[in-house]
BALUMTI-30281 format. One record per residue: x, y, z of N, C-alpha, C, O, CB in turn. Coordinates in steps of 0.02 Angstrom, whole numbers, padded with zeros to 5 digits, always signed. Each point is the difference from the previous one (the first is absolute). Glycine has a CB too. Layout:
N
XYZXYZXYZXYZXYZ
...
This chain:
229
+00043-00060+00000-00043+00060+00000+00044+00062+00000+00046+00013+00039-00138-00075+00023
+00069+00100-00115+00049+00075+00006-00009+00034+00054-00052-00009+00032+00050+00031-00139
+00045+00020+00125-00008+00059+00051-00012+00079-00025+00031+00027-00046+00048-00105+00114
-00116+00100-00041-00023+00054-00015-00014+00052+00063-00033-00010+00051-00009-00059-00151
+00079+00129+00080+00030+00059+00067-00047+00050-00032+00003+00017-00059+00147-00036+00096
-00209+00048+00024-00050+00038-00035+00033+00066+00058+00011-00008+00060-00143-00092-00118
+00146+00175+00008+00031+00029+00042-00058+00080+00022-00003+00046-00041+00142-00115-00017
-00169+00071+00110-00069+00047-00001+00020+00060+00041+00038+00002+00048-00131-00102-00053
+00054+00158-00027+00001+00055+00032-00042+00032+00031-00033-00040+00033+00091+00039-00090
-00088+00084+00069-00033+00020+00028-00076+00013-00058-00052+00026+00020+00169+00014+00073
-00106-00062-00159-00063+00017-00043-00032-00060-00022-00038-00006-00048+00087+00108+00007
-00022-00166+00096-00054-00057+00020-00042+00004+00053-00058-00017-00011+00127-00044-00029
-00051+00080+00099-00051+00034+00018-00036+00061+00012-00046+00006+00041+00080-00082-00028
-00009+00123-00053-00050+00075-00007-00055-00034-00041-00041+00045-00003+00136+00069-00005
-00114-00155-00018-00064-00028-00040-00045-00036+00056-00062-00003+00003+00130-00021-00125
-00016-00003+00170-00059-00013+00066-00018+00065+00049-00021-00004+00058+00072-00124-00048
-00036+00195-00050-00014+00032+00043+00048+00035+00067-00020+00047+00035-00070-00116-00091
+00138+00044+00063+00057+00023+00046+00052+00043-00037+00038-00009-00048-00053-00098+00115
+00003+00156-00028+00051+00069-00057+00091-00028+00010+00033-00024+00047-00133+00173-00006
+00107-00139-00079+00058+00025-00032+00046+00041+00060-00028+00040+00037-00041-00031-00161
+00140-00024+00129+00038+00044+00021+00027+00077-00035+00001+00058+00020+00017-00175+00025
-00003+00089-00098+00030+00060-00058-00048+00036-00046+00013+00059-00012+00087-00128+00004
-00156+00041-00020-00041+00035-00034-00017+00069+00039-00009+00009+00060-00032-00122-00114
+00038+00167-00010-00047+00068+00032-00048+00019+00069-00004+00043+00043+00003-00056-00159
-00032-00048+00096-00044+00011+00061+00005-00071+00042-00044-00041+00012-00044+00132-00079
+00156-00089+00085+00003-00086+00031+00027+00047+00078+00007+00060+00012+00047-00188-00142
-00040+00042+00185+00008+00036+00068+00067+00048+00025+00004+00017+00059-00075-00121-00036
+00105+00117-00055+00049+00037+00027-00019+00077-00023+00035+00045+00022+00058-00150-00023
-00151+00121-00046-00032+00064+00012-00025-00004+00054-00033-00048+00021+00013+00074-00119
+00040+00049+00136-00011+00016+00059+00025-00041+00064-00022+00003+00057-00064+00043-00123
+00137-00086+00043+00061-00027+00045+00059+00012-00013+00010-00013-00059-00063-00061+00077
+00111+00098+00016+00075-00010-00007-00002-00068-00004-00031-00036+00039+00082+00132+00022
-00013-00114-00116+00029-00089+00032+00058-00010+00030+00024-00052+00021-00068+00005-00105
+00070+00110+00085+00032-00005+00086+00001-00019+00068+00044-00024+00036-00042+00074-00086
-00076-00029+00063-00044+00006+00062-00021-00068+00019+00002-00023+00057-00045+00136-00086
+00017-00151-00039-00031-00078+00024+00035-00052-00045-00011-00060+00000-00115+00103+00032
+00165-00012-00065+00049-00096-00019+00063+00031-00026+00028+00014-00053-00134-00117-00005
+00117+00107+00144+00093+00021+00009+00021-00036+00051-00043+00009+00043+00047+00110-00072
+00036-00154+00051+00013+00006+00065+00013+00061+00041-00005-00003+00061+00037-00092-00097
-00012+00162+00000+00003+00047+00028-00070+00040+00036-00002+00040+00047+00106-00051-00128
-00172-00024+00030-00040+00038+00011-00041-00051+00061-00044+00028+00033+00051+00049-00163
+00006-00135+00141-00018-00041+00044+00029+00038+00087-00036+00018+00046+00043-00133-00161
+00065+00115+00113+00042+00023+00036-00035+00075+00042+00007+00019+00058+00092-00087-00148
-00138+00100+00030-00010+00068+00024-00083-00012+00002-00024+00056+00007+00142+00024-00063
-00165-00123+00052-00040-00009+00013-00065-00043-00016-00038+00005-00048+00107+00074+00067
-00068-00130+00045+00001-00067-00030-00095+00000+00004-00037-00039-00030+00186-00032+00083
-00162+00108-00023-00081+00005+00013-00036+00030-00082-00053-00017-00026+00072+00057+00186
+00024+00001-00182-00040-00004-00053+00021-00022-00083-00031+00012-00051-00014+00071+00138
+00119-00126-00075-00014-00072-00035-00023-00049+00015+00031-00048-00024+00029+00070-00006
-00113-00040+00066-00020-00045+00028-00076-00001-00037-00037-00044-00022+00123+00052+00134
-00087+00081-00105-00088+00027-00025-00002-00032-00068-00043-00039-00022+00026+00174+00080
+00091-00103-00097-00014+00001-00087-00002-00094-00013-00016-00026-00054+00106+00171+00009
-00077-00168+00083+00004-00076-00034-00057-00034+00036-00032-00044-00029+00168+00033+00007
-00150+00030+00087-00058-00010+00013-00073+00006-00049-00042-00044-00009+00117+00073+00104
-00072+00048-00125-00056-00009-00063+00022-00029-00066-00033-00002-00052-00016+00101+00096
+00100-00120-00037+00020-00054-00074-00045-00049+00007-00050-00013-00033+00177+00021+00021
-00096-00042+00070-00045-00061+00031-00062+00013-00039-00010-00012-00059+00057-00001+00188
-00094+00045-00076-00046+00001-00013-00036-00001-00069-00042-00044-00012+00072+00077+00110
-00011+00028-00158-00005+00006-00053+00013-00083-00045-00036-00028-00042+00068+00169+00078
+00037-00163-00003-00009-00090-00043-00030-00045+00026+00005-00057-00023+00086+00057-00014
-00124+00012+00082-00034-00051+00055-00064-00004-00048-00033-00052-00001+00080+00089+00142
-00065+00019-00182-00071+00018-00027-00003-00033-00073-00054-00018-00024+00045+00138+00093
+00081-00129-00109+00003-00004-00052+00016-00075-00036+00042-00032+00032-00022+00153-00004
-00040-00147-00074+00003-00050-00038+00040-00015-00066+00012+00044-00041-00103-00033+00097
+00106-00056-00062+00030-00031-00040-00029+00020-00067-00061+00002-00007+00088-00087+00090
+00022+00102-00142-00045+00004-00074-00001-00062-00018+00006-00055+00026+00024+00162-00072
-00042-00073-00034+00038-00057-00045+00050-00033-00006+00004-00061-00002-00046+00102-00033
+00102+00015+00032+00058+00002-00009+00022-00061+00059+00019-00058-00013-00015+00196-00040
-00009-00118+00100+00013-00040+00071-00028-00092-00032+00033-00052-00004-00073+00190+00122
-00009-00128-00130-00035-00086+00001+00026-00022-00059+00013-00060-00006-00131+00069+00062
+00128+00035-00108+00033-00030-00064+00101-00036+00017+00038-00040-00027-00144+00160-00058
+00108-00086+00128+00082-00017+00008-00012-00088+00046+00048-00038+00000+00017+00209+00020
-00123-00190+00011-00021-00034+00038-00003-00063-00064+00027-00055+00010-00089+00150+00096
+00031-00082-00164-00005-00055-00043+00081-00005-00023+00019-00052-00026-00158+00069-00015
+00173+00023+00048+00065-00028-00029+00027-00063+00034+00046-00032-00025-00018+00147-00004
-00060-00133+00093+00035-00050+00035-00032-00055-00009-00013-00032+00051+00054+00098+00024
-00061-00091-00137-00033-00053-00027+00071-00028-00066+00009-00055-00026-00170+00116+00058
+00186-00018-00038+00050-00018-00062+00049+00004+00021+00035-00043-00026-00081+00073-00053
+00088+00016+00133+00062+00013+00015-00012+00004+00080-00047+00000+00040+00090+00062-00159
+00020-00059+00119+00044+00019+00069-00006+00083+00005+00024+00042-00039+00076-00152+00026
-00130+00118+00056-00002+00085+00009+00001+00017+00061-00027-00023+00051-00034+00043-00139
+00125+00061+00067+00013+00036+00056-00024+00062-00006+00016+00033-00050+00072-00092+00071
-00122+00080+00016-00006+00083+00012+00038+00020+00053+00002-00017+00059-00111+00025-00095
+00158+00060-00017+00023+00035+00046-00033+00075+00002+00005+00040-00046+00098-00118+00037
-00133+00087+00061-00037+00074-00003+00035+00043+00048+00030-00016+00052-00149-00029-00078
+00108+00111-00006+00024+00088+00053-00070+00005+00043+00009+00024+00056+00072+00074-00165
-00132-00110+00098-00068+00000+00014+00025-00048+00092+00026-00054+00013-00111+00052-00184
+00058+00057+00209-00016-00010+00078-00057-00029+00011-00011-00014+00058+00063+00104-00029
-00096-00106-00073-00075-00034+00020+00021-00054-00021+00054-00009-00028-00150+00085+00017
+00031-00138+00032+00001-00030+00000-00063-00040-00053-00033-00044+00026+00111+00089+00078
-00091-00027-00179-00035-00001-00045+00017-00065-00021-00044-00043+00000+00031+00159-00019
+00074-00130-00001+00030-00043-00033-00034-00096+00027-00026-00049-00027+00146+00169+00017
-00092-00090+00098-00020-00083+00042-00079+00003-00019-00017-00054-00027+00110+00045+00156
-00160+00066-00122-00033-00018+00002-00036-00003-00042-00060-00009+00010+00088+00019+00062
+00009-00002-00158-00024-00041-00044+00007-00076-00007-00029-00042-00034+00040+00142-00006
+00031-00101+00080+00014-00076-00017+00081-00025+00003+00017-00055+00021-00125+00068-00103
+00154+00039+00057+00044-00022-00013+00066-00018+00062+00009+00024+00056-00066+00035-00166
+00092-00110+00074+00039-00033+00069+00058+00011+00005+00022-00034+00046-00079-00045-00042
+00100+00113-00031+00091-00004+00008-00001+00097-00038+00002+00020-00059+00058-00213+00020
-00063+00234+00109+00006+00059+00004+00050-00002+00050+00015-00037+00047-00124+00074-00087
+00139+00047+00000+00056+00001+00034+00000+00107+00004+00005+00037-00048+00069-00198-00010
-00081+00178+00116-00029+00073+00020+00095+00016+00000+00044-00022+00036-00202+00016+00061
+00159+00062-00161+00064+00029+00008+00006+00053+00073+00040+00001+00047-00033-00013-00193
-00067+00052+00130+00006+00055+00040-00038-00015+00060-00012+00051+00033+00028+00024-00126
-00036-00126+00116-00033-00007+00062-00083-00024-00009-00032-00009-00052+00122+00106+00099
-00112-00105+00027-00071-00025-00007-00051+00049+00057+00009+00000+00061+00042-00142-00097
-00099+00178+00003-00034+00054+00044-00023-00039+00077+00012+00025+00055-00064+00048-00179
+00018-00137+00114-00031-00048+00061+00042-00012+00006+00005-00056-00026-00093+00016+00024
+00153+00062+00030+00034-00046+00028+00048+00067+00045+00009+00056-00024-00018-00183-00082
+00034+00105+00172+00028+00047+00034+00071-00044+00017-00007-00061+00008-00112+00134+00039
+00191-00041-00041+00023-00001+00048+00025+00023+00030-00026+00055+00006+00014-00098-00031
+00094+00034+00081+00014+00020+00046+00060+00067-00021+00037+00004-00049-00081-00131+00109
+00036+00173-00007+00025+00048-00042+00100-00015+00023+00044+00036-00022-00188+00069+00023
+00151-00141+00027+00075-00006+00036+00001-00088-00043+00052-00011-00031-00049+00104+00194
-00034-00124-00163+00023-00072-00034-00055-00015-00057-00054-00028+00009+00110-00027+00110
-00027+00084-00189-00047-00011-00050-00011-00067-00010-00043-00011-00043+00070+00107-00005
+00006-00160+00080-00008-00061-00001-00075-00027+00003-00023-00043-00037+00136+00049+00082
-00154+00037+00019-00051-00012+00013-00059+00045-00006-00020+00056+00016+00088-00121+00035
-00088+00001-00090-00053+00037-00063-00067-00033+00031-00004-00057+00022+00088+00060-00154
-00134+00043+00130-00071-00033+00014-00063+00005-00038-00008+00053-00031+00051-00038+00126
-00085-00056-00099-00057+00025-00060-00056+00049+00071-00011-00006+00060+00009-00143-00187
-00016+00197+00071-00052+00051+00031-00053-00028-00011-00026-00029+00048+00074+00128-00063
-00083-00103-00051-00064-00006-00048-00040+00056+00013+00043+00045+00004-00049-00168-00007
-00028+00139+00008-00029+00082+00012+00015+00041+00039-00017+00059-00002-00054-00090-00023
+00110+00000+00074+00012+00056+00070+00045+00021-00017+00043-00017-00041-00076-00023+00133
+00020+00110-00037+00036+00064-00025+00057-00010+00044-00021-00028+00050-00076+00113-00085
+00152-00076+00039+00072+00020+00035-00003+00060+00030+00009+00052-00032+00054-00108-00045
-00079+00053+00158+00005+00050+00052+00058+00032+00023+00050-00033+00012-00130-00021+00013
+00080+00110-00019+00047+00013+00059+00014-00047+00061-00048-00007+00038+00012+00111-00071
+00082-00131+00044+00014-00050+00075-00026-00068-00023-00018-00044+00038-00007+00138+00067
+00025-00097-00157-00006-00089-00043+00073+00001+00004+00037+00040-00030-00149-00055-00075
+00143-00062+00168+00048-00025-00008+00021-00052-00035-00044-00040-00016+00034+00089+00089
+00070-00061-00091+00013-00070-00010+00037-00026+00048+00021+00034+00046-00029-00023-00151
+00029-00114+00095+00005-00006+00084+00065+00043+00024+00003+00017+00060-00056-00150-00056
+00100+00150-00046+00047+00044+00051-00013+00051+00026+00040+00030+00036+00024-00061-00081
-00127+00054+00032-00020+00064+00039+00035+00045-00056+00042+00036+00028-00046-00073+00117
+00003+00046-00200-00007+00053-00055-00060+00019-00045-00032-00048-00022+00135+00015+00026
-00117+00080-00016-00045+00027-00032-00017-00017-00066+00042+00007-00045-00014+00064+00115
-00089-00095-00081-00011-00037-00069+00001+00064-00052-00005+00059+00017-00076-00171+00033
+00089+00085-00121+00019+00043-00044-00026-00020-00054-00022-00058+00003+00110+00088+00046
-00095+00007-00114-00046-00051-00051+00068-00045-00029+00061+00005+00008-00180+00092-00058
+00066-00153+00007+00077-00032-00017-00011+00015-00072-00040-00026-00039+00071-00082+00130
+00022+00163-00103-00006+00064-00065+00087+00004+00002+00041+00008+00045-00183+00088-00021
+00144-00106-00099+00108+00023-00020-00031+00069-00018-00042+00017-00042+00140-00140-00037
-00060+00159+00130-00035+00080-00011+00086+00021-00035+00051-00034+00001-00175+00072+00137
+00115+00022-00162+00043+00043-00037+00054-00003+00023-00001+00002+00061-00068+00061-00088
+00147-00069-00008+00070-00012+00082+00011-00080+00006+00056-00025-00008-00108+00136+00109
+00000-00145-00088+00005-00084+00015+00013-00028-00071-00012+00022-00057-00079-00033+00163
+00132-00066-00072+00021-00030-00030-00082-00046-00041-00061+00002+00009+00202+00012+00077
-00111-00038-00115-00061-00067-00024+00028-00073-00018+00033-00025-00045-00104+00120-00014
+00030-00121+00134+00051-00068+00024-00014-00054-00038+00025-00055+00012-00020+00080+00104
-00052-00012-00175+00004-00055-00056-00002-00013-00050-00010-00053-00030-00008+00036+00076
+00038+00118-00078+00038-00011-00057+00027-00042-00015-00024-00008-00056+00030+00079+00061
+00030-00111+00001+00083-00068-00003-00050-00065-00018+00010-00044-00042+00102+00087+00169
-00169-00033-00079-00045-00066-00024-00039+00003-00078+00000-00048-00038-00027+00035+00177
-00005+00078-00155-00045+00010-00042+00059+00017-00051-00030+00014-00052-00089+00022+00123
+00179-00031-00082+00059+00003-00049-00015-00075-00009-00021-00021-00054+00121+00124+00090
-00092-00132+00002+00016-00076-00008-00049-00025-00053+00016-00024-00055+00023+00004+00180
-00115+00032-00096-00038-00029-00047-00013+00034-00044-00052-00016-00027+00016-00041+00088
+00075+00120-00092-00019+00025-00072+00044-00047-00039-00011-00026-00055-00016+00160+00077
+00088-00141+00023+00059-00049-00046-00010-00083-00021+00031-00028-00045+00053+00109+00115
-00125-00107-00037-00032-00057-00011-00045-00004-00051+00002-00040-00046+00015+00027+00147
-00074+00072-00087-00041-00003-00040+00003-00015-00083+00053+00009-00031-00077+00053+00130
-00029-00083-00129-00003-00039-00084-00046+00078-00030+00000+00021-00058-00022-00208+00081
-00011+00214+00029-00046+00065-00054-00004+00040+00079+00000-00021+00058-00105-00049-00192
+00103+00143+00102-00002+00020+00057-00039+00066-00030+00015+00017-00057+00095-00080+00128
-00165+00105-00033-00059+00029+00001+00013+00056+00041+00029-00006+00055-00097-00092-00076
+00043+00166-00009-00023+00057+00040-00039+00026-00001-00018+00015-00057+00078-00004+00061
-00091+00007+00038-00057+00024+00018-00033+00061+00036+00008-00001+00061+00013-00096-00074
-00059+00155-00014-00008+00049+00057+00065+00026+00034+00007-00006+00061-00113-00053-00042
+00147+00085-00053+00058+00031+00021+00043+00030-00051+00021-00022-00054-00028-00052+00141
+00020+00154-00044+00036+00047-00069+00079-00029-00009+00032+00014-00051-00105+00117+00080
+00101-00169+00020+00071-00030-00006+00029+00070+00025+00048+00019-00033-00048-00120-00077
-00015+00135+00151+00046+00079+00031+00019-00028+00077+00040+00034+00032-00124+00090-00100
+00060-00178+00097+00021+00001+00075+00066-00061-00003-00004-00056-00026-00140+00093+00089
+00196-00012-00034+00045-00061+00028+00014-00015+00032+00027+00050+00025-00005-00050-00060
-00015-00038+00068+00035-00071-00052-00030-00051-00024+00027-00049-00025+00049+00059+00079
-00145+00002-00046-00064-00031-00058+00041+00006-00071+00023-00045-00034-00153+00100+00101
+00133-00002-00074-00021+00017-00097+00071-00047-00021+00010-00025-00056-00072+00193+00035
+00108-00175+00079+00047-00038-00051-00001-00093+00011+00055-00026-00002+00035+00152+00008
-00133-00158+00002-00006-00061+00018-00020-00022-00075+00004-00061-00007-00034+00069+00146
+00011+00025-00194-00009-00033-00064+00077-00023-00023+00010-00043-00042-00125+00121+00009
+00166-00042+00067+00059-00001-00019+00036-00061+00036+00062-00005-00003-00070+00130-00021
-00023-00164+00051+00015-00056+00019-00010-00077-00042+00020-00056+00018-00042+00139+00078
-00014-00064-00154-00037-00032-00019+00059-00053-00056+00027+00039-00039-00148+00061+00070
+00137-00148-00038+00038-00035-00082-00017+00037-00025-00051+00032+00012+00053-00137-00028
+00057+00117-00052-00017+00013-00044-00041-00040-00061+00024-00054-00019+00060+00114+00075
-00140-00038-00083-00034-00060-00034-00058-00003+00042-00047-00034-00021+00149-00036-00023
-00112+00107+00116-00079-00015+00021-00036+00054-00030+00020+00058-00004-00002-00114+00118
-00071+00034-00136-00068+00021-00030-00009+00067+00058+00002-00010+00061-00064-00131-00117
+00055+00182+00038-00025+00055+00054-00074+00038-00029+00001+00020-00059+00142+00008+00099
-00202-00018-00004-00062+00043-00028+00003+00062+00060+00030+00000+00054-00121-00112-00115
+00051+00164+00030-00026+00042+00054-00063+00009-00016-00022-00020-00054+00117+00074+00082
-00144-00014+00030-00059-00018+00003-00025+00072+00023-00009-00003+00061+00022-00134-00040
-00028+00201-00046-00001+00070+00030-00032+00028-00070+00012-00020-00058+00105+00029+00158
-00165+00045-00077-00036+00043-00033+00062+00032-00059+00002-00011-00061-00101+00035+00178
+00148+00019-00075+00071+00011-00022+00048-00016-00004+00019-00018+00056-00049+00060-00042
+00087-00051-00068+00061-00012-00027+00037+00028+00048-00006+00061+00006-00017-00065-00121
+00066-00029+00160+00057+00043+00047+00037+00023-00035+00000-00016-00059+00006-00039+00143
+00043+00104-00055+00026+00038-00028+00072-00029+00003+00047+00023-00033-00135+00068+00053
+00096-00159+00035+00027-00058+00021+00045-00032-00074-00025-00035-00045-00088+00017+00152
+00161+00035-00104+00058-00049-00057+00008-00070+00006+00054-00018+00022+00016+00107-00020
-00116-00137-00019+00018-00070+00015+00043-00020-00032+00009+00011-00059-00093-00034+00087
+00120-00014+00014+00084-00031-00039-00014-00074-00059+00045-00036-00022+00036+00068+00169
-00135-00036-00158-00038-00060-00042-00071+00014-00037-00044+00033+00027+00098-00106+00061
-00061+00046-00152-00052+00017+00006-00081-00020+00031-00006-00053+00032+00095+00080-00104
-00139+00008+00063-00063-00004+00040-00048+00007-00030-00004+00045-00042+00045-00014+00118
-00102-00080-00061-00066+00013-00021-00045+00048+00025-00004+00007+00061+00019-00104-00080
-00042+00125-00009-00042+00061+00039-00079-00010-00007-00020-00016-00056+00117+00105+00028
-00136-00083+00070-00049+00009+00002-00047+00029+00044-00025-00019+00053+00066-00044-00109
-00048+00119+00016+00003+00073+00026-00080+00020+00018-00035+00042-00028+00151-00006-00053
-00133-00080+00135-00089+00014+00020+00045-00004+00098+00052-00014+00030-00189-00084-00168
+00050+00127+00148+00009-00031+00091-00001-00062+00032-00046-00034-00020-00001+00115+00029
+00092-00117+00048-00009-00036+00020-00050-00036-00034+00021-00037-00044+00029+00087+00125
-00130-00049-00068-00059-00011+00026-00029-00034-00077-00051-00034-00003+00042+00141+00116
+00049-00091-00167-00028+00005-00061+00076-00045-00030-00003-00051-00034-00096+00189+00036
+00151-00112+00014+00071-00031-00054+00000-00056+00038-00018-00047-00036+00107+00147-00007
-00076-00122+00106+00033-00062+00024-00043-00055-00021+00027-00047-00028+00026+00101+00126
-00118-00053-00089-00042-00061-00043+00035-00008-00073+00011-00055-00023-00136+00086+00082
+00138+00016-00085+00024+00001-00067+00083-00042+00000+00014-00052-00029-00097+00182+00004
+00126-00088+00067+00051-00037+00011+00018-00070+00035+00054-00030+00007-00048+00135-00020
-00087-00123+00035-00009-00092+00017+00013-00026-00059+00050-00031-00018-00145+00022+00103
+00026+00028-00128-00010-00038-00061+00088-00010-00038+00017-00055-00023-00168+00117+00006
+00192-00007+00017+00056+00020-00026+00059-00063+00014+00037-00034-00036-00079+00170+00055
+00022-00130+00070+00058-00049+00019-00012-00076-00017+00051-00035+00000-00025+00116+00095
-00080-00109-00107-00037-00073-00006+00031-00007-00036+00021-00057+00007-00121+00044+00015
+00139+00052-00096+00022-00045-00049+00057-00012+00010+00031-00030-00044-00093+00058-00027
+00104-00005+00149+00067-00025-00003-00003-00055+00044+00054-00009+00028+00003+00114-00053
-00122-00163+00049+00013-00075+00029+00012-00041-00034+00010-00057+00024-00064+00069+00040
């Protein structure tokens, strides 16, 4: 069975309705992203990063899975599939799909702010002020905020380099060390993208394009991938 590395961004789920970081009218209007995904801005005030991810929660707690999401779900009838998503929700598991891998973190999920080791699931609850973990540190979202490392880049390199076809999705390719994991890829793997717009992104190979939303191209890019079993 081939392997197949599906790589997703933030314009898989703005179609379920959860805004956008970078767009015009996405959440860092009328936020510094200093203030709530810094460690600096944690440092200087942790009560009201607690607020802004607190209404994330909530806002994905409300929202559903598209197309896009359930169509990547039938790929695991023909192949081996990985999603690697920038996407902090959790859309992906509850379409269905099983071997996700959260570059930038997971919104339900908190941990410790002195031992990032220990990680806990939230599911709707909000992260208080004086929410410990057992060492008696202050819970924190579990978010790679701006400054931080990303502890599994090295893994999600791995499986672009394995991979037989590898897929993008809902993403302008501007954040790193995301945008360079296509560059992991053999030379000779099949690469598609899957976005309303053409990045402005230089791929070192060439690429299929198909240039609709999530919600509308990835069904399209199922049908696409079937003919490589």
């Amino acid at each position: 069975m081939k392997t197949i590395v599906i790589l997703t961004g933030a314009g898989i789920s703005a179609e379920s309705g959860i805004q956008t970081f970078r767009d015009s009218n996405g959440l860092w209007e009328g936020h510094d992203w200093r203030q709530v995904a810094s460690p600096e801005g944690w440092a200087a005030d942790q009560a009201m990063v607690l607020k802004f991810y607190n209404l994330r929660r909530a806002a994905i707690r409300d929202a559903q899975p598209n197309a896009g999401h359930l169509a990547l779900v039938e790929l695991e009838k023909y192949f081996q599939v990985f999603i690697i998503t920038q996407n902090i929700d959790d859309l992906h598991e509850r379409a269905g799909s099983r071997n996700i891998l959260h570059l930038h973190g997971e919104i339900r999920k908190a941990r410790s702010t002195s031992n990032p080791k220990l990680v806990y699931d939230l599911g709707d609850k909000d992260i208080e002020m004086g929410d410990l973990c057992e060492e008696g540190s202050q819970l924190r979202p579990h978010i790679v905020w701006f400054g931080e490392d990303v502890p599994l880049i090295h893994t999600a390199a791995g499986l672009c380099y394995d991979a037989d076809l590898i897929a993008v999705v809902g993403t302008s390719m501007v954040v790193y060390p995301a945008a360079g994991l296509v560059n992991y890829a053999k030379k000779g793997t099949k690469l598609f993208m899957v976005d309303p717009n053409k990045p402005e992104y230089s791929f070192s190979r060439p690429v299929e394009y198909i240039l609709e939303p999530a919600s509308t191209g990835v069904p399209k890019l199922v049908g696409r991938l079937k003919e490589f079993v």
